[in-house]
DRENMAR-238372 format. One line per 3 residues: number of its first residue (from 1); their letters; for each residue x negated, y negated, z negated of C-alpha. Coordinates in nm, 2 decimals, always signed. Example, Ala and Ser with C-alpha at 12.3 -4.5 7.8 and 13.67 -1.06 7.14 Angstrom:
2
1 = as = -1.23:+0.45:-0.78  -1.37:+0.11:-0.71
This chain:
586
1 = xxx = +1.71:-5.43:-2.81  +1.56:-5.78:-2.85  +1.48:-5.96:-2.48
4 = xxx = +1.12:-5.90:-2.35  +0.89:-6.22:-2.42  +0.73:-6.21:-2.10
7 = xxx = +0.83:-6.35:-1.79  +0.99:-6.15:-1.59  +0.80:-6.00:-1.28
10 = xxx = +0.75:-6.15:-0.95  +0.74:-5.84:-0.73  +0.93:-5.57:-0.79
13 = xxx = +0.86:-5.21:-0.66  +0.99:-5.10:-0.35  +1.20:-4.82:-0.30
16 = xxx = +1.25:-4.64:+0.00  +1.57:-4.60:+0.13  +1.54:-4.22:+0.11
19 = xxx = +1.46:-4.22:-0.26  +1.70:-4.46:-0.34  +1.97:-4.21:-0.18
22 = xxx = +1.85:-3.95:-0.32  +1.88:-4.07:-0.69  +2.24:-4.16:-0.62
25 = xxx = +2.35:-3.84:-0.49  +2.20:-3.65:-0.78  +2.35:-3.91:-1.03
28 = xxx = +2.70:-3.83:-0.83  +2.66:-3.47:-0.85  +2.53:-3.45:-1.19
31 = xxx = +2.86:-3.63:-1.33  +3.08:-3.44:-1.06  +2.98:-3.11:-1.19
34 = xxx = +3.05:-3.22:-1.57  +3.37:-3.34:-1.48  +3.47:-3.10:-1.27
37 = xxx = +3.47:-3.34:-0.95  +3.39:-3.29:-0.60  +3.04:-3.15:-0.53
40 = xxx = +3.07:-3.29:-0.14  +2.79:-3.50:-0.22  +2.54:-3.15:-0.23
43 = xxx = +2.56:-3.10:+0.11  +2.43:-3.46:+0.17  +2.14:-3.46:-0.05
46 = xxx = +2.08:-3.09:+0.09  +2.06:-3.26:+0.48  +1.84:-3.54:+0.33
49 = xxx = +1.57:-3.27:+0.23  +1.60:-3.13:+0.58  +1.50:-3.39:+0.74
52 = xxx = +1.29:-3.60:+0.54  +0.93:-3.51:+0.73  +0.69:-3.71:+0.45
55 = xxx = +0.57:-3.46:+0.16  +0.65:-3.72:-0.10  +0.97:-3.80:-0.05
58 = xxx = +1.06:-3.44:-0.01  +0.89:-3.37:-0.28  +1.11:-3.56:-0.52
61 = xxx = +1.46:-3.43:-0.32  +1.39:-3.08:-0.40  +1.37:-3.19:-0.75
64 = xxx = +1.67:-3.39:-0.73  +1.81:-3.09:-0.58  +1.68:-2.82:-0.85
67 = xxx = +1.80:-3.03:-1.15  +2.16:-3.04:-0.96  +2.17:-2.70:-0.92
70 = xxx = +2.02:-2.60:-1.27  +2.33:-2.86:-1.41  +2.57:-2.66:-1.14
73 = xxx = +2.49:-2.30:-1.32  +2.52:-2.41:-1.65  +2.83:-2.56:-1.64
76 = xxx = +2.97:-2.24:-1.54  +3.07:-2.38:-1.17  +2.94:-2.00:-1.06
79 = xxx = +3.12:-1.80:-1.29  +3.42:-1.60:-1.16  +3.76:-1.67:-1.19
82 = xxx = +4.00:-1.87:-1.13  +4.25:-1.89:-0.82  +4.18:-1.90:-0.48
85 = xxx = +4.08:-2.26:-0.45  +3.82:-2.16:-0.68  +3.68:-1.91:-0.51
88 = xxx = +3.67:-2.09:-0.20  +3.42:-2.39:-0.41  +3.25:-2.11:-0.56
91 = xxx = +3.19:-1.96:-0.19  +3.08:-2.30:-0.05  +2.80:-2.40:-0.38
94 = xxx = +2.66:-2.02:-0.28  +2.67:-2.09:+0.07  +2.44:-2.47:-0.03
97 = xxx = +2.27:-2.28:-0.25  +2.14:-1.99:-0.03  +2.03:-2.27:+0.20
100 = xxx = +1.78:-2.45:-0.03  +1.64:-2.12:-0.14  +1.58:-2.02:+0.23
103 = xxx = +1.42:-2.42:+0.28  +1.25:-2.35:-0.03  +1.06:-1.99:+0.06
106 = xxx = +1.01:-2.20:+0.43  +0.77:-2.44:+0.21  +0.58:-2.16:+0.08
109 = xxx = +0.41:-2.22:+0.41  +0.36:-2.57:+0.43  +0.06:-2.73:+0.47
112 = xxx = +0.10:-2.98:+0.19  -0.04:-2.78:-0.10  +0.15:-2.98:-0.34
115 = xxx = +0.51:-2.88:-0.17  +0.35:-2.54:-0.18  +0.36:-2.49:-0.56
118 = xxx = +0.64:-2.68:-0.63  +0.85:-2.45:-0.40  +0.73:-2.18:-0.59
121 = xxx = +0.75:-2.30:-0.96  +1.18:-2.41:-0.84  +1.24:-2.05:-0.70
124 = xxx = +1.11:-1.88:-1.03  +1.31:-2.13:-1.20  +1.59:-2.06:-1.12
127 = xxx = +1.58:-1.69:-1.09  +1.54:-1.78:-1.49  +1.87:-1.98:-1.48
130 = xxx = +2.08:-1.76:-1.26  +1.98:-1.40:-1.44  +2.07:-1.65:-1.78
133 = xxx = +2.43:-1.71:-1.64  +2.47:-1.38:-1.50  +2.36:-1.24:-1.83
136 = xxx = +2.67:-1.46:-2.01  +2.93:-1.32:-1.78  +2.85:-0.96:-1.78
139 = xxx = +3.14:-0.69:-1.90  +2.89:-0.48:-2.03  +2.74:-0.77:-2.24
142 = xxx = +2.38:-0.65:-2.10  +2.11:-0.87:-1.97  +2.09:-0.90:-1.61
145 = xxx = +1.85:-0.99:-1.39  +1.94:-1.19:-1.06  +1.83:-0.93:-0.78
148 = xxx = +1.93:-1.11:-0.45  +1.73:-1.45:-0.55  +1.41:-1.27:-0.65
151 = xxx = +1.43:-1.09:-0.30  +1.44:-1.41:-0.12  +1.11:-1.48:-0.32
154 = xxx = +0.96:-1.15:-0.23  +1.05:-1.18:+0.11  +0.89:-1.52:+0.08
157 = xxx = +0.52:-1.35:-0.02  +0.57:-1.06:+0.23  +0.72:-1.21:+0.52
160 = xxx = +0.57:-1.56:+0.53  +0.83:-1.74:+0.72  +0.73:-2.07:+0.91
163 = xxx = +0.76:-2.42:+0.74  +1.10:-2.60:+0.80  +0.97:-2.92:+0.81
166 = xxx = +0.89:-3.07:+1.18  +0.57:-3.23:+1.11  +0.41:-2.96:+0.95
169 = xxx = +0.10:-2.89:+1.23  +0.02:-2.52:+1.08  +0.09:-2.19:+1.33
172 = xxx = +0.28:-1.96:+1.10  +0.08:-1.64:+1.15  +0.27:-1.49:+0.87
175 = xxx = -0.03:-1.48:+0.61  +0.01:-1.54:+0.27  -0.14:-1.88:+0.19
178 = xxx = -0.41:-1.81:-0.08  -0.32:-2.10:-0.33  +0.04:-1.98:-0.35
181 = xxx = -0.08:-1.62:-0.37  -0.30:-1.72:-0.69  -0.03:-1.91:-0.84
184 = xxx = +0.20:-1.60:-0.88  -0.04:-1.36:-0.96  -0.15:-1.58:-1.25
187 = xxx = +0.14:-1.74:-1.38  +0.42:-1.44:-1.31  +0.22:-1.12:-1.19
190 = xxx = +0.00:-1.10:-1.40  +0.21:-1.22:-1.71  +0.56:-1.12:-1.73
193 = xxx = +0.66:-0.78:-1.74  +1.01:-0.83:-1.62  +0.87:-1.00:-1.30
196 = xxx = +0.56:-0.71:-1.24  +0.84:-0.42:-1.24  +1.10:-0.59:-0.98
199 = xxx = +0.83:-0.70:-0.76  +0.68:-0.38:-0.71  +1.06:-0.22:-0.66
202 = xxx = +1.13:-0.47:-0.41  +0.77:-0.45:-0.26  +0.83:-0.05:-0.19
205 = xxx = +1.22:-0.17:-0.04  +1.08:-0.44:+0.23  +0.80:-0.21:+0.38
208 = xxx = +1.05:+0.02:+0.44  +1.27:-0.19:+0.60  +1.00:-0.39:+0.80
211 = xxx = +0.80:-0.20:+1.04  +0.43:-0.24:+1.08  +0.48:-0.31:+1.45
214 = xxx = +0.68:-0.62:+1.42  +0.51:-0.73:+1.03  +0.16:-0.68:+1.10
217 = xxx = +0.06:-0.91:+0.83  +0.30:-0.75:+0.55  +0.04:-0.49:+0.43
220 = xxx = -0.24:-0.74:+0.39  -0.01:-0.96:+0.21  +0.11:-0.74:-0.04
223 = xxx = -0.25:-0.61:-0.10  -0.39:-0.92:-0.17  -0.13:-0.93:-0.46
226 = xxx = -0.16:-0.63:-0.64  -0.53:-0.59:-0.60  -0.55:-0.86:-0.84
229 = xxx = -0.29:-0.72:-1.02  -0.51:-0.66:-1.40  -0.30:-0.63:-1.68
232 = xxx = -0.08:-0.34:-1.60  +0.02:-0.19:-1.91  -0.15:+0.17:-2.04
235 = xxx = +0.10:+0.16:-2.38  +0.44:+0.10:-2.45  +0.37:-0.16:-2.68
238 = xxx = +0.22:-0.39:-2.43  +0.55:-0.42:-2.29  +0.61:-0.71:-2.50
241 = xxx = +0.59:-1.06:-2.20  +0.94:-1.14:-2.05  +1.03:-1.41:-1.84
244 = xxx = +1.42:-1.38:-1.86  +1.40:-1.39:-2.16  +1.78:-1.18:-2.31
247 = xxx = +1.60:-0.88:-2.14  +1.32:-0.84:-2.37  +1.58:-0.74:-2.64
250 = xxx = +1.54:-0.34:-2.68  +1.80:-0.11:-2.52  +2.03:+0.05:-2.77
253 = xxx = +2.15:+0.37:-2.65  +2.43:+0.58:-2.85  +2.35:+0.91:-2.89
256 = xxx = +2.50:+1.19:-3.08  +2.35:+1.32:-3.41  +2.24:+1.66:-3.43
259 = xxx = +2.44:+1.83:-3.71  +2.35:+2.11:-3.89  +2.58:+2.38:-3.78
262 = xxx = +2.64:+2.28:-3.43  +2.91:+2.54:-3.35  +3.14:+2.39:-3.57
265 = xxx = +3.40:+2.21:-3.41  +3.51:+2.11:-3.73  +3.30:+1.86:-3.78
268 = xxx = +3.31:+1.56:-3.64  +3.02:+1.46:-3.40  +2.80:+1.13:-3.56
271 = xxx = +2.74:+0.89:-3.31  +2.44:+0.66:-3.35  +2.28:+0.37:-3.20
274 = xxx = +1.88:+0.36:-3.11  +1.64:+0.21:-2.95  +1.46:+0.51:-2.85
277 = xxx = +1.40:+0.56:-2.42  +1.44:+0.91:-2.35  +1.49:+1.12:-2.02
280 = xxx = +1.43:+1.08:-1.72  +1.30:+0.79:-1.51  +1.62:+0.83:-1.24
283 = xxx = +1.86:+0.84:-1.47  +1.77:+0.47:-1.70  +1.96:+0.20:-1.64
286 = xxx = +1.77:-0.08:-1.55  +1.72:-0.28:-1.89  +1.56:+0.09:-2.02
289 = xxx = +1.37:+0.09:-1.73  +1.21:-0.25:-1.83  +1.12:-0.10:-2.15
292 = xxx = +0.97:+0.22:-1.98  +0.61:+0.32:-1.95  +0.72:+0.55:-1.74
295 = xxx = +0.93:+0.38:-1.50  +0.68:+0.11:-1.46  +0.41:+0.38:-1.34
298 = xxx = +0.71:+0.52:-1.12  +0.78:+0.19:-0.89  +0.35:+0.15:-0.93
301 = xxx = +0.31:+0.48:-0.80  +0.61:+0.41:-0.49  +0.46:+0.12:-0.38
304 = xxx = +0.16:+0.26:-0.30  +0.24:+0.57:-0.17  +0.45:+0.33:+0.06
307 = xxx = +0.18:+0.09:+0.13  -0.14:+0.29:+0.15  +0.00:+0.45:+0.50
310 = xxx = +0.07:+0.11:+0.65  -0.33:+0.02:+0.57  -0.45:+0.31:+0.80
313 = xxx = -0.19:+0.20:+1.05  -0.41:+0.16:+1.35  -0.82:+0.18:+1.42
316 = xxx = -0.85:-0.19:+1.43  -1.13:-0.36:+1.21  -0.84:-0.55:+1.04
319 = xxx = -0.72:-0.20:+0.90  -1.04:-0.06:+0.82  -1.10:-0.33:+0.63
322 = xxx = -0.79:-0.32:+0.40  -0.85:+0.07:+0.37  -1.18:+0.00:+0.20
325 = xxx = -1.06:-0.30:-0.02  -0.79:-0.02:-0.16  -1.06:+0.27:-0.17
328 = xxx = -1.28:+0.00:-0.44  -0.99:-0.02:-0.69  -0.88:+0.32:-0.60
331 = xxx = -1.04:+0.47:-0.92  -1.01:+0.20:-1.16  -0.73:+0.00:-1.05
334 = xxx = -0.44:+0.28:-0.94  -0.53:+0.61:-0.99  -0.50:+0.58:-1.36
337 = xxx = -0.16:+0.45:-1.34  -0.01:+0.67:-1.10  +0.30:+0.95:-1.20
340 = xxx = +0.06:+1.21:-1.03  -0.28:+1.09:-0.88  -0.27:+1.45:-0.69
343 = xxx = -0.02:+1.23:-0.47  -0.28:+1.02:-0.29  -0.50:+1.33:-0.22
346 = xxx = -0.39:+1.36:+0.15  -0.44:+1.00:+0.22  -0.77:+0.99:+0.07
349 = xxx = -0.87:+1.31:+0.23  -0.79:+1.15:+0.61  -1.02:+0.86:+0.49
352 = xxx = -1.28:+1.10:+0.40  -1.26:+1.24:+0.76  -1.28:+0.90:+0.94
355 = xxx = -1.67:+0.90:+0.82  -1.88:+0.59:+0.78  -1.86:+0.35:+0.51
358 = xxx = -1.44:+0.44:+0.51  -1.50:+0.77:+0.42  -1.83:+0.78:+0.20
361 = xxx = -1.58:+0.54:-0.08  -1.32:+0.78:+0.00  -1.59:+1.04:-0.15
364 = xxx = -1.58:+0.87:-0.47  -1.18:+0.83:-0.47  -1.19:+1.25:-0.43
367 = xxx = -1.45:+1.33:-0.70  -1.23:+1.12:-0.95  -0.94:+1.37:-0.83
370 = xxx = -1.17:+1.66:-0.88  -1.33:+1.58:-1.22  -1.03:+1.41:-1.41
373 = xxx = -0.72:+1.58:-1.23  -0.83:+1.94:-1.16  -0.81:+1.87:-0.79
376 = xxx = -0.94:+2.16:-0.59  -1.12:+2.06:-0.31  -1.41:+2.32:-0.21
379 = xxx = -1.54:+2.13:+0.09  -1.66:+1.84:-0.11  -2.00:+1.85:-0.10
382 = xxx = -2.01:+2.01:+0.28  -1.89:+1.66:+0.34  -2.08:+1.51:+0.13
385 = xxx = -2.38:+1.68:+0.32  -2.24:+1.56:+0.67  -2.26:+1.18:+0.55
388 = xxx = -2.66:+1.23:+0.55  -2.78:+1.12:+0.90  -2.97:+0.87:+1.08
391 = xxx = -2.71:+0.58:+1.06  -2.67:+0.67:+0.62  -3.01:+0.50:+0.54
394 = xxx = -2.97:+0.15:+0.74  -2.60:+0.10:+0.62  -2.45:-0.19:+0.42
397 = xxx = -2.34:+0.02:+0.13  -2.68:+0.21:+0.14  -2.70:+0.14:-0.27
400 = xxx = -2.36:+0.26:-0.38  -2.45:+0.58:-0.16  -2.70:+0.63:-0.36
403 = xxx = -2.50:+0.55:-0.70  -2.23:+0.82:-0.57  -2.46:+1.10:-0.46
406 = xxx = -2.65:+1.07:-0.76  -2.32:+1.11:-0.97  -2.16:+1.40:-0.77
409 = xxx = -2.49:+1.56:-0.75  -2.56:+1.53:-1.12  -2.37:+1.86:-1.27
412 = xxx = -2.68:+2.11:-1.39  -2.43:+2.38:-1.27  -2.44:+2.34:-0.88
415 = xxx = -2.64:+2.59:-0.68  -3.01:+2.55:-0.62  -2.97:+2.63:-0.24
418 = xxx = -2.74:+2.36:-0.19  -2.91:+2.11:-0.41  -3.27:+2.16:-0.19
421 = xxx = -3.07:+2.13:+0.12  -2.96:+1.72:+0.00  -3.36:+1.70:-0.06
424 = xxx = -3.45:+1.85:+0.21  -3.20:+1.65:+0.47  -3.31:+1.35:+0.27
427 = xxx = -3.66:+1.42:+0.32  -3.61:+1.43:+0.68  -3.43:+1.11:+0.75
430 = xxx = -3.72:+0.95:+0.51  -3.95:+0.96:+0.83  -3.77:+0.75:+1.02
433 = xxx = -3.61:+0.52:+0.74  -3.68:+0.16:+0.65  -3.95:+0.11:+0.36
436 = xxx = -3.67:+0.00:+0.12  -3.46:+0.33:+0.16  -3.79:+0.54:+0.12
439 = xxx = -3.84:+0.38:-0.25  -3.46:+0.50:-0.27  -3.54:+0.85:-0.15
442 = xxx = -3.82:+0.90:-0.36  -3.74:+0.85:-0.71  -3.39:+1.02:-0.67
445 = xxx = -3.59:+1.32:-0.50  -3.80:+1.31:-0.85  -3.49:+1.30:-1.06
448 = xxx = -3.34:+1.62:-0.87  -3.65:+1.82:-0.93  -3.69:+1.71:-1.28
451 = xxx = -3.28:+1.82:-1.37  -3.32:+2.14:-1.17  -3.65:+2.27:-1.20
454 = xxx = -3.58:+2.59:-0.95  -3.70:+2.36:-0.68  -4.00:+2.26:-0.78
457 = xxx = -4.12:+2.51:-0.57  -4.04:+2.29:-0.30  -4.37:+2.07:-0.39
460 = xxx = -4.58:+2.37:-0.48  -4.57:+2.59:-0.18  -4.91:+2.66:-0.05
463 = xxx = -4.96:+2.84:+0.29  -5.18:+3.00:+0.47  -5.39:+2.76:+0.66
466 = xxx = -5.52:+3.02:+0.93  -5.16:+3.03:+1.02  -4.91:+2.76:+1.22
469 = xxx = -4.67:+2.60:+1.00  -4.30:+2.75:+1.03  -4.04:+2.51:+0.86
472 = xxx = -3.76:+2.72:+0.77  -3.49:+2.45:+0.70  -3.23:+2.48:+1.01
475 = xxx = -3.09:+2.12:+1.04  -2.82:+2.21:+1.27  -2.65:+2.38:+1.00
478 = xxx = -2.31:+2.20:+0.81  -2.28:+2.40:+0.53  -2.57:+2.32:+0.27
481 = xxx = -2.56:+2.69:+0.12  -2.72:+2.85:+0.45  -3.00:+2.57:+0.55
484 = xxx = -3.26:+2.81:+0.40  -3.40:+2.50:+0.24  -3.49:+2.67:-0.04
487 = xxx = -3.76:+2.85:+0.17  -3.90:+2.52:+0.26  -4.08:+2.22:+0.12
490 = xxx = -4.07:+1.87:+0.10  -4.39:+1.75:+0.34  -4.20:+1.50:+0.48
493 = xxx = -4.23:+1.25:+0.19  -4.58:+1.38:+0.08  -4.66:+1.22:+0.47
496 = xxx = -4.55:+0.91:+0.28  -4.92:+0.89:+0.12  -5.04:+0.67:+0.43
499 = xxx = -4.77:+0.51:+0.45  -4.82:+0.15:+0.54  -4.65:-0.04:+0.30
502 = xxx = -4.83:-0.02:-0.03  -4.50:+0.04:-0.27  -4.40:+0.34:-0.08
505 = xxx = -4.76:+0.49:-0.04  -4.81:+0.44:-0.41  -4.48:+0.57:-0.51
508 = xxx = -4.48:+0.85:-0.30  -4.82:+1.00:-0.52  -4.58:+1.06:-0.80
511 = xxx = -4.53:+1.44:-0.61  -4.90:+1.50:-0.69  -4.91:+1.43:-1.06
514 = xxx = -4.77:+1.59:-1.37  -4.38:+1.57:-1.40  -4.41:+1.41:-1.78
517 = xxx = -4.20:+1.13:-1.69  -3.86:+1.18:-1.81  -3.68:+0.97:-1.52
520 = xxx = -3.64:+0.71:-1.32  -3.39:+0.44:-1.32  -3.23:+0.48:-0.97
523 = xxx = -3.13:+0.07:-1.09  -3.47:-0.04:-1.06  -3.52:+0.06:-0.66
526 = xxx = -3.12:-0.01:-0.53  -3.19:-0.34:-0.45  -3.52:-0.33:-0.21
529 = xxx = -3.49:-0.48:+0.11  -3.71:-0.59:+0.36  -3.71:-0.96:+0.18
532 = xxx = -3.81:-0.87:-0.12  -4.08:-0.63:-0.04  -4.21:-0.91:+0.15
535 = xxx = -4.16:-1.15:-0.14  -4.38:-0.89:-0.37  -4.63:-0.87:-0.11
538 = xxx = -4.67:-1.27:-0.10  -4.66:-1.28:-0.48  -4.95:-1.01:-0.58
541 = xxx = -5.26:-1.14:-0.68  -5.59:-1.03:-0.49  -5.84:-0.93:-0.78
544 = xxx = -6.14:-0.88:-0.51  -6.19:-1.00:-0.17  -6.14:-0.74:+0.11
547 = xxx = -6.45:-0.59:+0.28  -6.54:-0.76:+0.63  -6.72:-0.58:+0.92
550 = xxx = -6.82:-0.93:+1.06  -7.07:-1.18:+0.94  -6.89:-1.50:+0.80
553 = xxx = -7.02:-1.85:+1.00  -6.94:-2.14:+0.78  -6.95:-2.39:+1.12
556 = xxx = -6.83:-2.22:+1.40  -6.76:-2.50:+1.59  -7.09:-2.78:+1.49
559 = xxx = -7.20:-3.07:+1.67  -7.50:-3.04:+1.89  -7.77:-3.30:+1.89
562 = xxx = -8.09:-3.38:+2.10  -8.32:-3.15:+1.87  -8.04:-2.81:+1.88
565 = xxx = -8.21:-2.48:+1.77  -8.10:-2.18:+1.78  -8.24:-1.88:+1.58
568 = xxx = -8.28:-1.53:+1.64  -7.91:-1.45:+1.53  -7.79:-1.68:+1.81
571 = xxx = -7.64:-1.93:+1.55  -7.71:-2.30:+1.59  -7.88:-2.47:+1.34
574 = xxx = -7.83:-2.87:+1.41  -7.49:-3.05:+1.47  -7.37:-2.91:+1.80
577 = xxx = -7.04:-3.08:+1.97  -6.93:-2.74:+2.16  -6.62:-2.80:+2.24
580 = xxx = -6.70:-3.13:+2.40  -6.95:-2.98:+2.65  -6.68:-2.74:+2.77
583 = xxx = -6.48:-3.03:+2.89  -6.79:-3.25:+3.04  -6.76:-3.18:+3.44
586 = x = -7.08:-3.38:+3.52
């Protein structure tokens, strides 16, 4: 290489001593473990990370540290064999090894973002290099997968252990930080099929071995992780993303050949080699199971039945709020990959008891049961019926109520005495109700009547005037079949007419006119609230003035001069200064 023609620089660039010493060890270890030297050296480097406080520095030593131990495993220090003086190195690199991985799934917690993901991208690394030399030096010559380093990572997720480093300022409340949560569920989760299926084994193994009591965080935790969990596969063919990489080679099985006479014992039995994955999910080893529809829906379907129990744990607002994140995936994001859906029924139905915004989504999770999985539940709708009371119509979810009743509601086969008795409840609460749940009530009143025409008597009862009115409905009663609401009518929102907002006095005229309209949109009227009835009212344009019952007076306040008149109305003609007189005390 010729010699540089510039001069040579004046400064050069500091290294700190840390660095510097870090870069020597690895260089020491590196040729050591080619040359089959001593790996003292390791346990230096491995003290130098633990107590290096700046994120930098550290930074770079884990590095150092991963490449060593990336060199270490594929020179075959690990493998086993040898005599005992072997075994005794091989026991102490485990023992050093063990240790970063615990320092490592410590910085999953740290408050330097950076040493955060880096942590995280090692660990998977080397799950890739550990299952690869495990893989080598199997008997059975089948791909492995390295269980008891990915269950330091899970633990990792779950658990949240504190940061080793001193500096770090952040109280470890055992929370999943949200950048390292994101990471793996994008880059691994989300991705890799191998990764998906072990997680979700080891996920159902640590919440039954930690109890709620002591891991109150562990349920929230592994929710945030699978609720983001979007690719999971409907086919067998989408099995197809591996991140060790020797166990996305099919399974061969041997199997014997059916012959044509089978009672022969003559013949000799053909013995052939397939890739085919048949029987049952218990009995695959665990390669098959990789390549398994059905044993990935099995460990789906065992974590949740083991998580969704810890979500209702307690009554505290922290677990009603991960019951309802579970309900709104519920029936898109796990009931259509569960073994048997049926299995969730009892949970769901406890959440339909609790009531309140808990139990009108658990409604929704049921009626999937019922329509797509036969589930026989024949106190649906007398459940349904107890969610309509005074607190229904000033709730948060007051639009997806709507959404679900007017699903479960919208089968032309259900009775018309139960069917008047949701109008007629409805029809009371309208009186006391906001002006935006009233344009709710209304048009999905209309759409009722229009699909089931049997109670359109309901609008066209006429009695005798001579007569006090005798409302028949009995609101006491829970079961909607026996509310005699059939016998009634719907005056409540015909009251509506002098309403006095102007959309729900308008819209509630539609009960006096011809039902020719084929529907409404229950779309168009979700989304009312008192802002943006207030924002139409500020927004319509007045075609003609409003009537006045007083006279206008262009000056009502003029100035008053020496020649003032005032005329037979008692309004002054010249420029009169009122106001000033009031305050003259002469």
């Amino acid at each position: 290489m010729p010699a540089s023609s510039l001069p040579p620089p004046s400064k050069k660039r500091k290294v700190k001593p840390d660095e510097d010493l870090a870069k020597r060890l690895e260089t020491e270890i590196t040729d050591a473990a080619m040359n089959d030297g001593s790996l003292n050296p390791l346990l230096d480097l491995l003290n130098l990370a633990q107590r290096t406080s700046d994120a930098a520095n550290l930074s770079k030593i884990i590095y150092s540290l991963y490449r060593v131990f990336v060199v270490i495993i594929c020179s075959d220090r690990l493998a086993p064999g040898g005599g005992d003086a072997a075994k005794q190195v091989r026991k102490w690199i485990w023992g050093r090894l063990d240790a970063f991985v615990h320092f490592l799934v410590g910085l999953l917690q740290d408050e330097e973002p950076a040493l955060r993901k880096s942590a995280l991208d090692i660990l998977l690394s080397l799950l890739r290099h550990l299952s690869s030399s495990l893989s080598k030096i199997s008997s059975d010559g089948r791909p492995q997968f390295h269980d008891s380093h990915f269950k330091h990572i899970v633990r990792g997720l779950l658990i949240c252990p504190p940061s080793p480093r001193s500096s770090s300022d952040i109280t470890c409340e055992g929370k999943l930080m949200s950048d390292v949560r994101d990471h793996f569920v994008a880059t691994w989760l989300n991705v890799y099929d191998d990764v998906r299926w072990c997680f979700l084994r080891e996920a159902s193994s640590v919440l039954s071995r930690f109890p709620a009591a002591e891991y109150p965080n562990l349920a929230a935790n592994l929710l945030s992780l699978v609720d983001r969990l979007k690719t999971f596969p409907t086919e067998t063919s989408e099995l197809n993303a591996w991140w060790i990489s020797e166990l996305g080679e099919k399974p061969v099985t041997l199997r014997i050949s059916d012959a044509e006479n089978e009672d022969d014992w003559r013949k000799p039995k053909i013995i052939k080699r397939t890739t085919d994955i048949k029987g049952r999910v218990h009995q695959l080893s665990f390669h098959q199971s990789l390549h398994s529809l059905k044993a990935h829906r099995a460990v789906f379907t065992r974590m949740w039945l083991s998580l969704l129990p810890r979500l209702s744990f307690d009554t505290s607002v922290t677990s009603r709020s991960l019951t309802i994140r579970a309900l709104n995936i519920m029936h898109r994001g796990i009931l259509p990959h569960l073994t048997r859906p049926i299995l969730v029924m009892d949970w769901i139905s406890a959440c339909v008891d609790t009531g309140g915004t808990v139990g009108l989504l658990a409604l929704n999770a049921l009626f999937i049961l019922m329509k797509d999985y036969n589930l026989d539940y024949p106190q649906f709708y007398t459940r349904l019926y107890a969610f309509l009371d005074n607190n229904v119509l000033h709730l948060k979810h007051r639009a997806r109520f709507f959404r679900l009743t007017e699903l479960f509601l919208s089968s032309t086969h259900l009775p018309a005495a139960l069917l008047a008795s949701f109008v007629k409840r409805l029809s009371r609460l309208s009186l006391s109700a906001p002006p935006a749940a009233i344009i709710m009530i209304i048009p999905f009143t209309y759409n009722i009547l229009k699909r089931h025409p049997a109670l359109m008597k309901m609008i066209h009862r006429a009695d005798d005037d001579s007569e006090p009115f005798n409302d028949t409905y009995i609101a006491g009663e829970v079961n909607p079949n026996v509310t005699n609401a059939i016998d009634s009518s719907i005056w409540e929102l015909l009251s509506h007419r002098k309403h006095y907002d102007a959309a729900v006095s308008t819209l509630a005229r539609i009960f006096e006119e011809a039902f020719t309209k084929p529907g409404y949109s229950m779309e168009d009227f979700l989304d009312h609230t008192y802002g943006t009835l207030l924002e139409t009212e500020f927004q319509r344009k007045i075609k003609r003035e409003p009537a006045l019952a007083t006279e206008l007076v262009k000056d009502p306040f003029p100035l008053r001069t020496d020649h003032a008149s005032v005329t037979d109305k008692g309004i002054m003609n010249d420029n009169e200064d009122v106001i000033s007189e009031l305050w003259a005390f002469d």
